[in-house]
Backbone as ProteinMPNN parsed JSONL, in Angstrom:
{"seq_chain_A": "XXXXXXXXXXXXXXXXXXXXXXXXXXXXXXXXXXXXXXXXXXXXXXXXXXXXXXXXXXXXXXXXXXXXXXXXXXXXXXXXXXXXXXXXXXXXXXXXXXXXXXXXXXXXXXXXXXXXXXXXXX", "coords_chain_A": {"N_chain_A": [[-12.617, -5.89, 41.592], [-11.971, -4.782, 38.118], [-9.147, -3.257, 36.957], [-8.634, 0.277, 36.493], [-8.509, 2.454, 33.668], [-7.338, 6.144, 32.335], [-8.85, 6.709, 29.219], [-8.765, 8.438, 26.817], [-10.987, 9.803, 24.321], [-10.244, 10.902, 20.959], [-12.406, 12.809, 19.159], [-12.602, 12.965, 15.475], [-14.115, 13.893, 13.487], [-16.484, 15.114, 14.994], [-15.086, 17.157, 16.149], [-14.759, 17.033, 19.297], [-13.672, 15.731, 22.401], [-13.209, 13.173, 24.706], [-13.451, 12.234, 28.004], [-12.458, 9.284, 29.191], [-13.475, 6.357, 31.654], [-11.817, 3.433, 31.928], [-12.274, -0.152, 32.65], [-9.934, -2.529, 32.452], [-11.49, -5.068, 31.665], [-13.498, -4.254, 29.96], [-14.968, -3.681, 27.062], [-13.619, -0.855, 25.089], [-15.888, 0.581, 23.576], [-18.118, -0.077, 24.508], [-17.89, 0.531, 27.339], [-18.009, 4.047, 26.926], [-20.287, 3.879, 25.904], [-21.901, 3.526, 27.836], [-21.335, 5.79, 29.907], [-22.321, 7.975, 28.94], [-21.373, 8.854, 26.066], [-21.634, 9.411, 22.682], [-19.848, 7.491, 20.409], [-18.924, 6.35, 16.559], [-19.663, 3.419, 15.379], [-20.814, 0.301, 14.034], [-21.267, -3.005, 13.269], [-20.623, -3.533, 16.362], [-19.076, -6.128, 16.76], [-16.398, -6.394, 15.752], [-15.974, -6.707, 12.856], [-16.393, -4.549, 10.944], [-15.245, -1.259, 10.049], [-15.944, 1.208, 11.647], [-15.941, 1.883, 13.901], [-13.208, 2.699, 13.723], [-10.039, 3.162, 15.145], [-7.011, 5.538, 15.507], [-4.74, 4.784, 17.397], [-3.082, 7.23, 19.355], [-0.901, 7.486, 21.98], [-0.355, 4.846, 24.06], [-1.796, 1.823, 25.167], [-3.528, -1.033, 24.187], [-5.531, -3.683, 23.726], [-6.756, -6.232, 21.226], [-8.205, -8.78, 20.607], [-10.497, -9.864, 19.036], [-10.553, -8.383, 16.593], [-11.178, -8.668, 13.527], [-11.947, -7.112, 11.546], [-9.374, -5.549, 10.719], [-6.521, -5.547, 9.548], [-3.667, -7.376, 10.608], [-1.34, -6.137, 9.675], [-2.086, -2.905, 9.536], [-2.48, -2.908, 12.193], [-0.173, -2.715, 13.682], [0.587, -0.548, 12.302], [-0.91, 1.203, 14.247], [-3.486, 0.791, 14.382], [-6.82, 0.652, 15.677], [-9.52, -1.176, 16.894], [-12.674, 0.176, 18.487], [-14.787, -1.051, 19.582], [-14.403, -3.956, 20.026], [-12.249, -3.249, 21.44], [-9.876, -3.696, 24.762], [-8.71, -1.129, 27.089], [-5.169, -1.845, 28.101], [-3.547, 0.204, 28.965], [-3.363, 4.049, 30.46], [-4.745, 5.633, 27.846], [-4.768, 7.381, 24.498], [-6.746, 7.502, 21.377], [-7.124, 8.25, 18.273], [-10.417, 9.033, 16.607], [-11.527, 7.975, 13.472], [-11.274, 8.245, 9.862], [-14.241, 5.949, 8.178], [-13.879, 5.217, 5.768], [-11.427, 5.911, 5.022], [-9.958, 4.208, 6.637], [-11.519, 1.511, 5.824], [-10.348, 1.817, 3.293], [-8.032, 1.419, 3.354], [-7.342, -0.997, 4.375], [-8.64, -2.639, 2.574], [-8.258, -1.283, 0.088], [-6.204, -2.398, -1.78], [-7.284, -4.709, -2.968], [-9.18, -3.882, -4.705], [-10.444, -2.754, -7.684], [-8.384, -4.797, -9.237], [-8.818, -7.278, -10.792], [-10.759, -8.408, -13.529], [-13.396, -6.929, -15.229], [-16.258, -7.189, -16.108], [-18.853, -4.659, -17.34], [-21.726, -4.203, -16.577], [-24.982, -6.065, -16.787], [-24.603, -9.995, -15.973], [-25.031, -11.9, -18.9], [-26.035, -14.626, -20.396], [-23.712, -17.062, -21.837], [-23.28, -17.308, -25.489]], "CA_chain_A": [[-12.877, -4.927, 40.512], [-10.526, -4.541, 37.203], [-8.095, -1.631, 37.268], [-9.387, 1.032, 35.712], [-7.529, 3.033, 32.898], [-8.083, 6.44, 31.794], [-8.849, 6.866, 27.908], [-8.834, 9.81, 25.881], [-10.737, 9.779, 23.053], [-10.861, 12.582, 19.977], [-13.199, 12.543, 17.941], [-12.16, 13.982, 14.325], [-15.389, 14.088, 12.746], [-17.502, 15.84, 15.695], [-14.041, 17.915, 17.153], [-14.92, 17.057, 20.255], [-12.643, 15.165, 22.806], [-13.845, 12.515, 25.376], [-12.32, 11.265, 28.695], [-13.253, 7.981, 29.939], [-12.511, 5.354, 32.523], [-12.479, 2.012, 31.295], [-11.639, -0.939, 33.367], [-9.262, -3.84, 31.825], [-11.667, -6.387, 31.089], [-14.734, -4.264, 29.239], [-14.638, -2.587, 25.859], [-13.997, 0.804, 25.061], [-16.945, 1.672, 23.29], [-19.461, -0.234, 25.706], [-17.698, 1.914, 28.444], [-17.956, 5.034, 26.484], [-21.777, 4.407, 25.871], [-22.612, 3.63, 29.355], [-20.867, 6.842, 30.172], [-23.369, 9.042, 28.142], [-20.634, 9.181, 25.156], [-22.034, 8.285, 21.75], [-18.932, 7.557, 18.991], [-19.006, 6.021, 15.614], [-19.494, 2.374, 15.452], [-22.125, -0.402, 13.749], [-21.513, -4.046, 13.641], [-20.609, -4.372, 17.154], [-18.396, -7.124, 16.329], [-14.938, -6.179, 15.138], [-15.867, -7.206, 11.403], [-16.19, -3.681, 10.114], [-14.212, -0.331, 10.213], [-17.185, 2.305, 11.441], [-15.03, 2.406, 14.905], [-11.782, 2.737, 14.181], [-9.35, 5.171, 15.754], [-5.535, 5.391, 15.408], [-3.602, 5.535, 18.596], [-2.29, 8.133, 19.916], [-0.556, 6.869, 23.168], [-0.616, 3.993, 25.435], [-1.788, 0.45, 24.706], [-4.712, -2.025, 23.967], [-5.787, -5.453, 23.282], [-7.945, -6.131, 20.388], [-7.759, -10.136, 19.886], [-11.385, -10.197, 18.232], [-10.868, -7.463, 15.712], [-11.108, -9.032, 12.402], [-11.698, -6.221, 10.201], [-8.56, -4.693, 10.801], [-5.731, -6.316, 9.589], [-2.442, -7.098, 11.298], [-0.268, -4.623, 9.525], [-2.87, -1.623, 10.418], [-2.451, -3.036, 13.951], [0.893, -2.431, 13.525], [0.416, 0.948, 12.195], [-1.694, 1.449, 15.343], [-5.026, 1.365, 14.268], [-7.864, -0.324, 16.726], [-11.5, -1.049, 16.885], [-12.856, 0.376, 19.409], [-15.769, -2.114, 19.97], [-13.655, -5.25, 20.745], [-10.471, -3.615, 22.092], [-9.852, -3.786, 26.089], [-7.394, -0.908, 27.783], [-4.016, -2.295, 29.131], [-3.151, 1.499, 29.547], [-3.655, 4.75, 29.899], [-4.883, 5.666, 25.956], [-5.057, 8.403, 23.74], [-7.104, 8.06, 20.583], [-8.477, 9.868, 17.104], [-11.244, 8.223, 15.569], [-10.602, 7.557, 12.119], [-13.116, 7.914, 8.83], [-14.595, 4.844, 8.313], [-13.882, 5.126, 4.561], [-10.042, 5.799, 4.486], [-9.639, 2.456, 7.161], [-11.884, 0.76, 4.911], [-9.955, 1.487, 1.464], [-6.082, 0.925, 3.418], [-7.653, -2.622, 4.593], [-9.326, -3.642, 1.322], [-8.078, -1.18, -0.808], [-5.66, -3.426, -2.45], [-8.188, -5.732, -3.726], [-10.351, -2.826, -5.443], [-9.553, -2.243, -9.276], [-7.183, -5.337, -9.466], [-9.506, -8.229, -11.151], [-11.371, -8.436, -14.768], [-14.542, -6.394, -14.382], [-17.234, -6.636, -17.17], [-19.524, -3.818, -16.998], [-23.523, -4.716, -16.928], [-25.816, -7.608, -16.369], [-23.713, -10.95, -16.718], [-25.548, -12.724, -19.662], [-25.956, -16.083, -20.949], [-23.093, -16.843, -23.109], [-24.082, -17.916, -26.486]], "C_chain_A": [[-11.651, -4.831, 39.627], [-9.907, -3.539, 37.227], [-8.368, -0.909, 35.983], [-8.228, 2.362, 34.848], [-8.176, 4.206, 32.458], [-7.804, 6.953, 29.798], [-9.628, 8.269, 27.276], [-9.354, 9.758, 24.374], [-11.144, 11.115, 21.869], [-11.569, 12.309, 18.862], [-13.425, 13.423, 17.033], [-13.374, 14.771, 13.664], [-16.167, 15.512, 13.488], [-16.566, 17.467, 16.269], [-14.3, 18.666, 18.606], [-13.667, 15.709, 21.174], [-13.275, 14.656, 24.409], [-13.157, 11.598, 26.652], [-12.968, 10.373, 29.298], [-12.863, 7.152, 31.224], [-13.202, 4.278, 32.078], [-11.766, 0.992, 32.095], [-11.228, -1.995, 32.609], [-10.212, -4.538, 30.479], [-13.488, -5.557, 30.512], [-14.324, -3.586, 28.047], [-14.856, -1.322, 25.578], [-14.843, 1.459, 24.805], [-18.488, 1.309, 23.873], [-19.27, 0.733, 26.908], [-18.133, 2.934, 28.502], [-19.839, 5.383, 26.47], [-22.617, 4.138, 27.422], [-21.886, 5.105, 30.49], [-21.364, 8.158, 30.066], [-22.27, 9.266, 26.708], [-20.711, 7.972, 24.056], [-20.499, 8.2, 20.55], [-19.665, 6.31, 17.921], [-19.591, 4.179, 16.153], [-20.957, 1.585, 14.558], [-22.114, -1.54, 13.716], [-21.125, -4.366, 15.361], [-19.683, -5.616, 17.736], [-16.888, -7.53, 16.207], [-14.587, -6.576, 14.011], [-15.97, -5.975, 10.508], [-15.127, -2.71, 10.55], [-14.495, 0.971, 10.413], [-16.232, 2.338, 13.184], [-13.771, 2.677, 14.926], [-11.115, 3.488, 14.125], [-7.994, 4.152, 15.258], [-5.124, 5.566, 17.045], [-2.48, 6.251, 18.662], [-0.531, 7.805, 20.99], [-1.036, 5.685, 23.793], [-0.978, 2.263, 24.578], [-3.253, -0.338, 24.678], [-4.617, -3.106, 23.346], [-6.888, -5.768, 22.344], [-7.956, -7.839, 20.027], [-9.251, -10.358, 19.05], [-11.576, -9.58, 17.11], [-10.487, -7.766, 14.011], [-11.259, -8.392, 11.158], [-10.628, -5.227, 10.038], [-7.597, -5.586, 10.44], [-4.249, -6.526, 10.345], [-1.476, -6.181, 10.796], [-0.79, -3.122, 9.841], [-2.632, -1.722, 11.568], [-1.407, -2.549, 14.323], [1.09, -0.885, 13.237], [-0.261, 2.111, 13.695], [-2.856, 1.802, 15.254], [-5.929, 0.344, 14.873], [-9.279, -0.644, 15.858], [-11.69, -1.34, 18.17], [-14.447, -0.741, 20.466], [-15.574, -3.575, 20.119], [-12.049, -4.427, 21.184], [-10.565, -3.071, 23.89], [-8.495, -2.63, 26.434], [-6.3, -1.566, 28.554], [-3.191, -1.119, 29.789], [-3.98, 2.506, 29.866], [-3.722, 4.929, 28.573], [-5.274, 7.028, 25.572], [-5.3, 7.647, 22.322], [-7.917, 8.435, 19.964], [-9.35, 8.786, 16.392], [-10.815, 8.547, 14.156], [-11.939, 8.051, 10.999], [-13.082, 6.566, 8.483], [-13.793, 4.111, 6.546], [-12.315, 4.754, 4.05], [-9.472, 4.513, 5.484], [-10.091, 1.672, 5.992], [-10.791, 0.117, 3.602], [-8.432, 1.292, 2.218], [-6.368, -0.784, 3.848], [-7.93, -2.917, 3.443], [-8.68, -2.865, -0.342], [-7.54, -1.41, -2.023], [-6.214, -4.238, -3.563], [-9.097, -4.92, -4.652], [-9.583, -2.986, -6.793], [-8.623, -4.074, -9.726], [-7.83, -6.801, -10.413], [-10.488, -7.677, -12.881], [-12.557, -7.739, -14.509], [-15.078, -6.124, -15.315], [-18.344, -5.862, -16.452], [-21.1, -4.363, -17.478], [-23.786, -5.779, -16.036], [-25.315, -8.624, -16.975], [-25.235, -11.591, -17.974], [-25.071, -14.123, -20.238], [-24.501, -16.296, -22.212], [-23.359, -17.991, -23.987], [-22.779, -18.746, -27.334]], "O_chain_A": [[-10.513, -4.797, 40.094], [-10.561, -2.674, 37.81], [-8.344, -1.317, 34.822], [-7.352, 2.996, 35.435], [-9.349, 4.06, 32.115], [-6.77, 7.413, 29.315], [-10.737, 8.795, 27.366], [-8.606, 9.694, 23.398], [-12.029, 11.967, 21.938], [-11.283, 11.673, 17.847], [-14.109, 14.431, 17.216], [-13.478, 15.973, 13.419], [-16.402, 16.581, 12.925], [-17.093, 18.514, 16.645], [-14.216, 19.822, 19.02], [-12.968, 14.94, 20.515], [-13.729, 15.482, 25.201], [-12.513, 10.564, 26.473], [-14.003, 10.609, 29.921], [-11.793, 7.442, 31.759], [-14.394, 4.051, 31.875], [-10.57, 1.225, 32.269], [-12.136, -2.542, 31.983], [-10.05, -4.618, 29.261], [-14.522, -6.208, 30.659], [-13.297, -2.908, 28.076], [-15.912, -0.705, 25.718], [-15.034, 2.581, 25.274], [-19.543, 1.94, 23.808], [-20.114, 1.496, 27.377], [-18.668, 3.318, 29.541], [-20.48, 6.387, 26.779], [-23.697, 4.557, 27.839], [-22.071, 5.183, 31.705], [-21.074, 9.156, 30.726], [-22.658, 10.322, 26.209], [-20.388, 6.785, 24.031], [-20.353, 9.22, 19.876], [-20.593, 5.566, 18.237], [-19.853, 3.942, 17.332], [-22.01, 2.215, 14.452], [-23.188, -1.852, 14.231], [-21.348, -5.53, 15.692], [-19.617, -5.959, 18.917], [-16.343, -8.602, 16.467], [-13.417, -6.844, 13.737], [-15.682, -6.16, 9.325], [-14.208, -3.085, 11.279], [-13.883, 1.882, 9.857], [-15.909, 3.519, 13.313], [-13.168, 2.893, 15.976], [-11.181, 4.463, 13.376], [-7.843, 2.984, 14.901], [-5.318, 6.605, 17.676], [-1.338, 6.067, 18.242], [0.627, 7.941, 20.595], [-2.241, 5.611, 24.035], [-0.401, 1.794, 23.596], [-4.071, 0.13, 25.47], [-3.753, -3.442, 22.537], [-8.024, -5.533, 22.754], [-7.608, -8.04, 18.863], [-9.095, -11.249, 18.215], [-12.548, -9.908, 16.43], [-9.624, -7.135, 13.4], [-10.91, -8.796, 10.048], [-10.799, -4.206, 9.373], [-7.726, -6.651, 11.044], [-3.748, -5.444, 10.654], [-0.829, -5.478, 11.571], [-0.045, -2.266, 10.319], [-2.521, -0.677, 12.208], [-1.461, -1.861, 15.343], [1.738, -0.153, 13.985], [-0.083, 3.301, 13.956], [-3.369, 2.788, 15.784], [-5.763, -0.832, 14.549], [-9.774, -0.432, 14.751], [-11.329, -2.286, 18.87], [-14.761, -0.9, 21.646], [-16.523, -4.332, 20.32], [-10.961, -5.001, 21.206], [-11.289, -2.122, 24.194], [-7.359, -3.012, 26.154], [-6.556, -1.845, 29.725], [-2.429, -1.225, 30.75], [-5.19, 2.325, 29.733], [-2.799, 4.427, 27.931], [-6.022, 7.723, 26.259], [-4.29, 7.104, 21.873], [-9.026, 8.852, 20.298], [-8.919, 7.846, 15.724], [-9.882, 9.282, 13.833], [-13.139, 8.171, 11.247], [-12.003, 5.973, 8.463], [-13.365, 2.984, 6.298], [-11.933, 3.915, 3.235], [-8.531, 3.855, 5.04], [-9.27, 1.188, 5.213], [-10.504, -0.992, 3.151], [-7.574, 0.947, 1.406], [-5.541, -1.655, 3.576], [-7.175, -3.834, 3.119], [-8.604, -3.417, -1.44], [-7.964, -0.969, -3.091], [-5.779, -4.405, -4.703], [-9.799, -5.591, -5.409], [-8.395, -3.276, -6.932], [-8.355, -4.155, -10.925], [-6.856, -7.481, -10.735], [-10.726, -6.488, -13.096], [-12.91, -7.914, -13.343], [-14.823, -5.024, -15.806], [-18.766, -6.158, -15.334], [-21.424, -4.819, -18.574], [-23.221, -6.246, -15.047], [-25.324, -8.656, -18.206], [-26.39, -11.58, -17.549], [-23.923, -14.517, -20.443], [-24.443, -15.682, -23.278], [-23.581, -19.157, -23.662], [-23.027, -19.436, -28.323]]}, "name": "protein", "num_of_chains": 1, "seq": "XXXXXXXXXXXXXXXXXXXXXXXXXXXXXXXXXXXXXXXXXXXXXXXXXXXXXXXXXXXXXXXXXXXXXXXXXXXXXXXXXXXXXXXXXXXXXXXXXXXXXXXXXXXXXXXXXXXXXXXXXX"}
């Protein structure tokens, strides 16, 4: 059996606060829902940003989490639907919106942007 860690998570939105046990080698938020504990989440995947918490404390492994970029990771922000405990963990779920716009927000606004339906040019 994998060694089992326990994880703390808070959830900002609902302000409710959730303790789990998650063993090594499954993901936090398959744990969490076979636990009876529903949080955020929707692709499944680690291509969006509808799970993602900040950490608090402790440590995790996220190597499939592609919608997060490495300097957020750095900041300490997960996804909770590909990342595996290596610790005890503490964290806050996140809004989906303000991950979203610090990953992509960069790219918003920064390009030529005609307004309408492109048309034929004459």
């Amino acid at each position: 059996m994998s060694k089992l860690h326990t994880v703390t998570v808070r959830d900002r939105n609902r302000g409710t606060t959730h303790i789990l046990e998650v063993p090594e080698d499954r993901y936090i938020l398959h744990s969490a829902e076979s636990q009876g504990v529903t949080l955020p989440f929707s692709c499944r995947n680690g291509a969006c940003t509808a799970c993602a918490v900040r950490i608090l404390s402790g440590e995790l492994e996220q190597p499939e989490a592609m919608g997060i970029s490495p300097e957020l990771k750095k900041q300490g922000y997960a996804l909770l639907c590909v990342s595996y405990p290596r610790s005890d963990l503490e964290v806050e779920t996140q809004d989906e919106d303000e991950v979203y716009k610090l990953q992509f927000g960069r790219y918003f606004a920064k390009g030529k942007v005609r307004f309408g339906l492109p048309l034929d040019e004459e």
